[in-house]
N, C-alpha and C positions, 0 to 999 in steps of 0.2 A: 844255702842261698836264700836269699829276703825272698817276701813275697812280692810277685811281680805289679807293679802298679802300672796306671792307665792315664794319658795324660788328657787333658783338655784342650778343645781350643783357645789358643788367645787370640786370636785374628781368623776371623772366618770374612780372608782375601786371598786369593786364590794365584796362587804362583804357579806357570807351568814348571818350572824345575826350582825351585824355592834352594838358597842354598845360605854360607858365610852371615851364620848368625854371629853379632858381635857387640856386646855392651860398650857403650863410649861414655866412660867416666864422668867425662866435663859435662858433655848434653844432658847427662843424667838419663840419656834414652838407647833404645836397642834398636840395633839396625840388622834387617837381613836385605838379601837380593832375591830378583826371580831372571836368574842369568838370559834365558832364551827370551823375557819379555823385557828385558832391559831397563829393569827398574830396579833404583835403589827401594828401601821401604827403613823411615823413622817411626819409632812409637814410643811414646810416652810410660806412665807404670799406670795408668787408669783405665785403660780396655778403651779406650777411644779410637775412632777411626785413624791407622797409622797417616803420614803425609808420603805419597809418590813421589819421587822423586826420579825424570827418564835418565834416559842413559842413550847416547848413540853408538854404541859396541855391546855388544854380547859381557857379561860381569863375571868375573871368576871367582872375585872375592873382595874385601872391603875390610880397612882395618882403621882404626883412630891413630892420628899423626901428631904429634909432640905438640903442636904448635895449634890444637883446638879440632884442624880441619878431617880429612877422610883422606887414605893411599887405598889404589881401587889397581888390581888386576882385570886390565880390558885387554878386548883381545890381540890388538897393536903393540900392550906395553903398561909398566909401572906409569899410573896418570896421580897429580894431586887432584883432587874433587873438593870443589866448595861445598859443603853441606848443607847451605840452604841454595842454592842458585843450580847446584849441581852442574856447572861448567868445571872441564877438565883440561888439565894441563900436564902435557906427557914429560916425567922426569926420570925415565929410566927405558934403552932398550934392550933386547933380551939377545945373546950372543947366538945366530943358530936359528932363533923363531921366525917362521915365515908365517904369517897372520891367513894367507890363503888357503894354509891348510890344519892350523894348529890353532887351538884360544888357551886362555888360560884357564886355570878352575882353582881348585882350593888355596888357601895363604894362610901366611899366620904370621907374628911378629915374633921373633926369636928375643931371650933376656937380657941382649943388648943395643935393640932396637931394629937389629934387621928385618927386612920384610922376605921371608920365602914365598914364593910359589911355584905352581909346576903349570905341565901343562899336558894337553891329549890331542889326538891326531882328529877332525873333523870329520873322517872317514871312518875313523874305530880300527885303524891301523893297531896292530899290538906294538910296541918295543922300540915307537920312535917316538917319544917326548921323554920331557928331560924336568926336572927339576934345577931352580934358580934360588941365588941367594942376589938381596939385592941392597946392598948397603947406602947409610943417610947421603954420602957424596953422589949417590946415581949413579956406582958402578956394581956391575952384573955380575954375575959367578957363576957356571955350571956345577951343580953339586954331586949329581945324580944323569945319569944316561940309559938310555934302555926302558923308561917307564913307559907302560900303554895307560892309565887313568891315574895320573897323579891325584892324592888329595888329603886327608887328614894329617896333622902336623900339631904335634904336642910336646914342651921341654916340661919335664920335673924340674920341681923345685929347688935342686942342688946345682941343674942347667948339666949334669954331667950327661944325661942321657938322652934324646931324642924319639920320641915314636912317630911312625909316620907310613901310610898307607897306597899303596898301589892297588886300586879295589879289584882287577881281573885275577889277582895273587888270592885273593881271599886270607891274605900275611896281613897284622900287623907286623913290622919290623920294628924293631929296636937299636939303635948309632952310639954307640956313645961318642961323645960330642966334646970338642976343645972349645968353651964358649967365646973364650977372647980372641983366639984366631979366627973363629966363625968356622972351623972343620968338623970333620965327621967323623969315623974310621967305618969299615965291613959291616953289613947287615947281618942282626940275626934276628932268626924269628921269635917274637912276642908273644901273642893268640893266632892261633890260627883255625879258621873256621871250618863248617859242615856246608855241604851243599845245601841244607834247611836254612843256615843262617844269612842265605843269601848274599851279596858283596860289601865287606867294611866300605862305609863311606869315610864324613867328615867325623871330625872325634875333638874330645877335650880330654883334662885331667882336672880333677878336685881338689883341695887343699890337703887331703891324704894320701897325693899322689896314682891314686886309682884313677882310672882310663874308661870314659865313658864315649861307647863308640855306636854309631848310627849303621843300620843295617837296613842298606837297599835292596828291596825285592822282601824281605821279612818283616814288615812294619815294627820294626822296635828299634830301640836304643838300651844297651847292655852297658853295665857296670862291673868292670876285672879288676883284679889284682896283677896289675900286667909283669911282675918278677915272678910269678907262678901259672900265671894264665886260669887264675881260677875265676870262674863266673860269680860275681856277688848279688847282683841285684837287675831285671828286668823292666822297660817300660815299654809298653805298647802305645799305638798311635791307630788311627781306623785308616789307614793308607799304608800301601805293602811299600811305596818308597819313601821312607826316612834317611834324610840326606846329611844331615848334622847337626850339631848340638854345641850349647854354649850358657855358661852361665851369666845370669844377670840380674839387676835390681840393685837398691843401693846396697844391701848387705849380702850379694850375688850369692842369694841363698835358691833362684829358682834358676832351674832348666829350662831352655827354652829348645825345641826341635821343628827342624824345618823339616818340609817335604817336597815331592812332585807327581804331579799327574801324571797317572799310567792311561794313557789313551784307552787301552783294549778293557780296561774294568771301571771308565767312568761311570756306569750306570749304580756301580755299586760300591764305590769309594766317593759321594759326596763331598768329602770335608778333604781329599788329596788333595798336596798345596795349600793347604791351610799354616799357620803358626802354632805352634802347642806350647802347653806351660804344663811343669810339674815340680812340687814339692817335693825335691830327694831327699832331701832329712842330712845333707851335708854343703858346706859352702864348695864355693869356688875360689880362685885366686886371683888376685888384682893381676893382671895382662900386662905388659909391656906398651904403649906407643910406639909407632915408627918414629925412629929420630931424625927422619929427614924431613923436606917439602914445607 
């Protein structure tokens, strides 16, 4: 296993549940969300003060859309989002989701432009949210049933396999995936964690197909070989929740990790909620755009 590295802050802005980091090609800029404070957040590659950008729903997640703008899981539904005006326009609903008692949370754009996301019960119900596929014409798909925290969502570079994370499981799973039908088949387990390692949150993969997953409640973010489940490499963050990870910059050679304030240890987690940046010493892969909107 490498030695474990430590990241820094890149934005000391302060998210209560920081989450859906996401480089967008065109802007040339990195977007995350702070879901419960309902704000987009754009930022440049200069360490400049990023641009706010509100929101009136709760943010699940936020992806770049074919056509320059943002596809944003709110808690109502698939919305397009202007990215500089951040007015939203709902183009998708979700078969099943009642917004009174479910929002969404983590998404990712699948290799042929769909947009996934899932979603969780607002009461912390276990076994009744679901995961969603939601293709460019604005129609919906249950893919998944039974989940209590939907959220990380990674295709390898073949598109043959899928990882993707239920965090009260403490599983990554593993799909293997029919990319042009947009199917799945049976989960099986990937990594599967220790109670030290606290709950897989949001996760990516690198250009060598290794799986870089964020661990809520354990301040780090971990680098596997997920067809062996062997641990490769460690980053720490000075906040116990690290929410997700995503690469970026123009040669998306850096990590970027998001986090959230833990109420009960604010006096000794300062920088929780902050953005972090770290040099892995490996690139990332160019992402997909949503082909809709």
């Amino acid at each position: 296993m490498g030695a474990t590295l430590r990241a820094e802050v890149f934005h000391a802005v302060r998210a209560r549940l920081g989450e859906g980091p996401v480089w967008h090609a065109r802007r040339r800029t990195f977007w995350w969300i702070d879901i419960l404070g309902q704000r987009f957040f754009e930022s440049d590659l200069t360490g400049h003060a990023p641009r706010e950008v509100a929101c009136a729903q709760m943010i699940g997640a936020v992806v770049p859309a074919r056509g320059g703008g943002l596809v944003a899981a709110l808690r109502d539904g698939i919305h397009a989002v202007d990215p500089d005006s951040g007015a939203t326009r709902r183009i998708a609903e979700a078969p099943g989701h009642d917004p009174r008692e479910f929002r969404f949370n983590d998404g990712k754009v699948d290799p042929r432009g769909r947009f996934w996301a899932g979603t969780l019960a607002l009461d912390d119900r276990p076994g009744q949210s679901r995961l969603y596929r939601f293709d460019a014409d604005g129609s919906a798909h249950v893919m998944r049933e039974g989940v209590s925290i939907s959220n990380g969502l990674a295709w390898t570079k073949d598109t043959r396999t899928l990882y993707y994370v239920d965090s009260p499981t403490r599983i990554v799973q593993a799909f293997d995936c029919d990319i042009e039908r947009g199917t799945i088949g049976p989960p099986r387990v990937a990594i599967r964690l220790g109670d030290a390692d606290g709950w897989p949150d949001g996760c990516c993969l690198d250009e060598e197909d290794c799986l870089w997953l964020a661990h809520w409640g354990a301040g780090k973010v971990t680098r596997w070989e997920p067809r062996t489940a062997r641990l490769l490499q460690t980053v720490t963050i000075p906040a116990a929740n690290a929410t997700s990870c995503a690469f970026g910059g123009l040669g998306l050679d850096q990590l970027y990790i998001t986090s959230a304030v833990d109420e009960a240890r604010a006096a000794v987690e300062p920088e929780a909620g902050y953005l972090f940046r770290v040099d892995p010493g490996v690139r990332g892969p160019m992402l997909p755009d949503f082909a809709g909107a």
